[in-house]
C-alpha positions as CSV (number, residue, x, y, z in Angstrom):
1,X,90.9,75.9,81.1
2,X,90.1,77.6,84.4
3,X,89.8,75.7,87.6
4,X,86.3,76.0,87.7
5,X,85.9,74.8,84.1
6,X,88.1,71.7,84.9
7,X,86.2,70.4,87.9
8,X,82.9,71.2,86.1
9,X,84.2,69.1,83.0
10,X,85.2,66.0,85.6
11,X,82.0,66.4,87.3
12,X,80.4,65.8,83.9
13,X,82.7,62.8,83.6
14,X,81.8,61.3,86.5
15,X,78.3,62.1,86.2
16,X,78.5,59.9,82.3
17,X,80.7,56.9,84.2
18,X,78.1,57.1,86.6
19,X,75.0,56.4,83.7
20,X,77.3,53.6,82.4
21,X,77.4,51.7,85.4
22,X,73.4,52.2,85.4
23,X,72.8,51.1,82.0
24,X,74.9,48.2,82.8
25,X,73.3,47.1,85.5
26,X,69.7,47.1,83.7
27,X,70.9,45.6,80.4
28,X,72.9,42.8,82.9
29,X,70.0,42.0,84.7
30,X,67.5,42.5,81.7
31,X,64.5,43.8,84.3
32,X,65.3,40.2,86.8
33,X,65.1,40.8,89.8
34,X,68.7,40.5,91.9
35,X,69.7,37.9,93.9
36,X,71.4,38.8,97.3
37,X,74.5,38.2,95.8
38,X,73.9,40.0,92.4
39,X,72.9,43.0,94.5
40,X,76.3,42.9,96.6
41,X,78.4,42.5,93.6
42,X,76.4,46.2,91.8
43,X,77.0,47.7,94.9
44,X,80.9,46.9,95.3
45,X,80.8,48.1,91.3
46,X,79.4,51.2,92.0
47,X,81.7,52.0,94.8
48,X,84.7,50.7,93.2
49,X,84.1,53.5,90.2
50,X,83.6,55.9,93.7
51,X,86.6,55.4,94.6
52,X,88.3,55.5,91.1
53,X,87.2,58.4,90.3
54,X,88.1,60.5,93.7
55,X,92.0,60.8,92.6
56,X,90.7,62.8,89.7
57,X,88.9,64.8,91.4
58,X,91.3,65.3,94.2
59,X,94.4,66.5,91.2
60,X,91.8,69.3,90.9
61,X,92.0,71.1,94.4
62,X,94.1,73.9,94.8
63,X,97.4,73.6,96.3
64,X,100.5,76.4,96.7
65,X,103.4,74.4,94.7
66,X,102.0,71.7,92.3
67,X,104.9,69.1,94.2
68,X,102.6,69.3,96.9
69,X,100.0,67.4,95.1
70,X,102.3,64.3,94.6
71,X,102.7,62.7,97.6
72,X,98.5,62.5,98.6
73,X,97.6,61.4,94.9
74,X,100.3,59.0,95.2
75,X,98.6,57.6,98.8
76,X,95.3,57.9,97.3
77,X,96.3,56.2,93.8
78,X,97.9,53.3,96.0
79,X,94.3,52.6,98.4
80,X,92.4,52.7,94.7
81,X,95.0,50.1,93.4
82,X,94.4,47.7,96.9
83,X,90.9,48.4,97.4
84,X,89.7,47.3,93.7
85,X,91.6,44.2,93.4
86,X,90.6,43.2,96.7
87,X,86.8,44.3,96.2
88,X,86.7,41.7,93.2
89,X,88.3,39.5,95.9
90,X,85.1,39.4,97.7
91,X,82.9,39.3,94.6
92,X,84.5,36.2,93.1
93,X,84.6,34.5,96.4
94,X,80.9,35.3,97.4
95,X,79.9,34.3,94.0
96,X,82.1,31.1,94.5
97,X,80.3,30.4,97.9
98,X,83.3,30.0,99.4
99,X,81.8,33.9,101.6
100,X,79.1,34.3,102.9
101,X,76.9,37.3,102.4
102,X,77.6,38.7,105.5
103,X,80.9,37.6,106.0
104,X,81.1,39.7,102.3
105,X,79.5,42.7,103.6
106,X,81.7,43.0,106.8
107,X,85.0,42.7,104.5
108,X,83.8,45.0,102.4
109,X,82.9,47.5,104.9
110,X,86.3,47.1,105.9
111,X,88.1,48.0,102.7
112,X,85.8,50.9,102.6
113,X,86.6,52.2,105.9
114,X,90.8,51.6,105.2
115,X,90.5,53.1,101.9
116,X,89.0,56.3,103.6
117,X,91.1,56.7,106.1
118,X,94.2,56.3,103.4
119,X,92.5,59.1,101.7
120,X,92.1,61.7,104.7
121,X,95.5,60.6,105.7
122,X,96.6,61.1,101.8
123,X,95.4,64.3,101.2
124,X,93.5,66.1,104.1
125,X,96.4,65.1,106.9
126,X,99.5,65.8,104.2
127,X,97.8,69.2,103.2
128,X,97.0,70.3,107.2
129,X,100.8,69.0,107.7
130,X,101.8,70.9,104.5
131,X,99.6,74.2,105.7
132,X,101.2,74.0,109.1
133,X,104.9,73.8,108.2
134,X,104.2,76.5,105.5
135,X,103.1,79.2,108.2
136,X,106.0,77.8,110.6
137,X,108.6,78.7,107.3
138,X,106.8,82.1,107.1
139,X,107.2,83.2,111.2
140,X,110.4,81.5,111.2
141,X,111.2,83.9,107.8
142,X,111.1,87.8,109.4
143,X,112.1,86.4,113.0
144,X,115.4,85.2,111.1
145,X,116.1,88.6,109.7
146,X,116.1,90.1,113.1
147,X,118.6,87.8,114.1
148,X,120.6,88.2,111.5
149,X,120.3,92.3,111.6
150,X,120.6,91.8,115.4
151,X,124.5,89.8,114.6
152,X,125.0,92.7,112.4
153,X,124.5,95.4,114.7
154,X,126.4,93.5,118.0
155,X,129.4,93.5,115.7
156,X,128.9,97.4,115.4
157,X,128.7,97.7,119.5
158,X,131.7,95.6,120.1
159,X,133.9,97.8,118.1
160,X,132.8,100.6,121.0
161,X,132.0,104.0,120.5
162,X,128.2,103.6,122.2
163,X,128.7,104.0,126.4
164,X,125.7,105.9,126.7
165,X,123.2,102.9,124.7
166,X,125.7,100.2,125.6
167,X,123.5,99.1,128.5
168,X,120.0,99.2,125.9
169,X,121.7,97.6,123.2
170,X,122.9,94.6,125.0
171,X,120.1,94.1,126.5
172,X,118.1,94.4,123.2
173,X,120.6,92.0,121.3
174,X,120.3,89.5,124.0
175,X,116.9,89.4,124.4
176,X,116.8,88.6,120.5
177,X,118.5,85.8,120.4
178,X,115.3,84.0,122.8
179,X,112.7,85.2,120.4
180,X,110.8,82.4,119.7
181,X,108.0,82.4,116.7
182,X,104.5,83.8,117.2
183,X,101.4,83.5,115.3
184,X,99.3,86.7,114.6
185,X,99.4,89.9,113.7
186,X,99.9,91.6,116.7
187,X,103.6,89.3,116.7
188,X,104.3,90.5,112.5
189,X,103.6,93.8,113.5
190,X,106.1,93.8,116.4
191,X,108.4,92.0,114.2
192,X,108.2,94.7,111.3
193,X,108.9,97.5,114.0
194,X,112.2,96.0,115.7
195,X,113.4,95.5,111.9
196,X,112.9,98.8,111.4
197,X,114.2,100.0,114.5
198,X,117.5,98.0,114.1
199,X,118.2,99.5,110.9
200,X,117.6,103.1,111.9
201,X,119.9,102.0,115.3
202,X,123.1,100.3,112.9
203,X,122.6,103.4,110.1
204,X,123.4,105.7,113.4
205,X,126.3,103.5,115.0
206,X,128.0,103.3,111.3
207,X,127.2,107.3,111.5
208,X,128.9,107.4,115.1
209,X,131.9,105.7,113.5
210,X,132.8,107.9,111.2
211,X,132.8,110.8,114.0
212,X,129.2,111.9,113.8
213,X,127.2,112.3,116.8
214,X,123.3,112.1,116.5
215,X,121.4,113.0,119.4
216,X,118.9,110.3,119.2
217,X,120.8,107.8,119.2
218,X,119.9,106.8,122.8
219,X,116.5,107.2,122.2
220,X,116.7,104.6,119.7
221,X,118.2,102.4,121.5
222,X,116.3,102.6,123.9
223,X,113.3,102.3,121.3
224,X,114.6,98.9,120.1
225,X,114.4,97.6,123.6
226,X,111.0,97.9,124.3
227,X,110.0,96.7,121.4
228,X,111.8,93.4,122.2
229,X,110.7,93.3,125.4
230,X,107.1,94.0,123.9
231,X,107.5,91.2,121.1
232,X,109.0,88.9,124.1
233,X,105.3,89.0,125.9
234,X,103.5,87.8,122.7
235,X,102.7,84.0,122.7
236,X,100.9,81.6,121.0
């Protein structure tokens, strides 16, 4: 069953819940009309099945990892299982006199209002949160290769061998280590560039060790500095 198919299938669900709650209501109060209190009590019914039913029809939003959707249902699971009893709280106790009617309205209004903010904090805060530290991961993700290429490559220069670039390349290497991440293009872009640009640089000082001597090796160096400093004028 596609996703599509599965929200369509609860929405039918809900939609035949719904016309039981209706047909219970008419065959209850057998064409009487409600008292004030009899039309309190349908109303808390019918948003008592409200909020049952939203955790269904939250489990069917889409999520990255399926662990994700764990934590909100459990919030929202935990509001349905205080609100209800407490709704029935109020019916018994208006029914009892011992509320009064608008004493019952304004407590009821009240668990309605908790019971959505549990929900935007259960599911539409977590997944924001969720969203938020996902893209963090992801800049923190290429930034951490550079480092880690940049460690590489500062263990090449130390060994010496690189006078000319020494002054680029320290500089560069330094100026790595403050990179801080950046949303946007512009900042994966420049990212994907110094990766590139320190590979090319530690392929030639590995070449320059073994008694080669490319000529642009300077010019690469020289390369990878710019594109730090370039990448250090990119904030968020």
């Amino acid at each position: 069953m596609t996703r599509n198919q599965s929200l369509a299938f609860r929405a039918i669900l809900f939609a035949l819940g719904a016309g039981v709650v209706v047909l219970a209501f008419f065959l209850v109060t057998d064409g009487r009309a409600p008292t004030q209190a009899d039309g309190f009590m349908w109303v808390s019914v019918a948003l008592a099945y409200l909020v049952c039913s939203l955790p269904f029809f939250f489990s069917a939003f889409r999520t990255d990892r399926f662990s994700d959707k764990i934590p909100s249902l459990a919030l929202v699971w935990l509001g349905v299982f205080i609100y209800v009893p407490l709704s029935i709280g109020i019916i018994v106790l208006l029914k009892t006199a011992l509320f009064s009617f608008n004493a019952a309205v304004i407590a009821q209004a009240i668990f309605v209002f908790a019971f959505a903010v549990n929900v935007y904090f259960g599911y539409f805060a977590n997944s924001h949160v969720r969203s938020v530290a996902s893209e963090e991961a992801g800049l923190r993700e290429q930034l951490s290769e550079i480092k880690q290429k940049a460690a590489l490559l500062s263990l090449a220069v130390d060994q010496g061998g690189f006078e000319k670039a020494q002054v680029s390349l320290r500089q560069a290497l330094d100026d790595i280590k403050y990179l801080s991440p950046v949303r946007g293009d512009a900042a994966k872009k420049s990212e994907a560039a110094i990766i590139m640009a320190l590979d090319s640089v530690k392929q030639l000082c590995d070449a320059i060790a073994e008694g080669a001597h490319p000529s642009n090796f300077e010019r690469d160096a020289e390369r990878l500095l710019t594109l730090v400093r370039v990448r250090k004028l990119l904030r968020n």
